[in-house]
Structure formats: C-alpha cells, structure tokens
C-alpha positions, 0 to 999 in steps of 0.5 A: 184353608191355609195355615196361617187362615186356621191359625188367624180363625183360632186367634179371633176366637181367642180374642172372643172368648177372652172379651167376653170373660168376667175381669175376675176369671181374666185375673184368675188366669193372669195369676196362674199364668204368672206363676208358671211363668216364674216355675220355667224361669227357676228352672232356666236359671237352674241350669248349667251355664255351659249347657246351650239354650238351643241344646237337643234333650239327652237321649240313651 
C-alpha cells in the first residue's frame, strides 16, 4: 500500500469516527482544540521578530 493509500485509509476513519460522535463530544474537542490554538498563537507572538519562522532549533 502507498502512502498516500495509508494516508487516504486514515482520513476515512477519521471522518468515520468523527460522524458518529455525540455533538456534545464534537464541542468538547472543538474547545480543546481552541484553546491550543490560542497557546501556540501566544507564544508566536512572543517571539523575536528578528527570529525567522523557518529558523532550525538552538542546538549546544
């Protein structure tokens, strides 16, 4: 099987598992996916604006 046939395979039991969830769990993980969301986007405006966004990680 391909790559793009494994990727394809996990997308459908994605959108599977996701169909046949309770709108409250949907709203649940929406919420939590929001707030995530907005932890990344604090620290990315906490960084240096000097600092490239494609710069590699500091290594010693």
């Amino acid at each position: 099987m391909s790559d793009a046939d494994a990727l394809l395979r996990r997308q459908a039991e994605w959108q599977r598992d996701r169909q046949a969830m309770s709108w409250p769990e949907k709203i649940r993980q929406a919420e939590q996916l929001r707030a995530s969301v907005e932890v990344f986007r604090r620290l990315r405006s906490q960084r240096s604006p000097a600092e490239p966004d494609d710069a590699p990680p500091d290594t010693p």
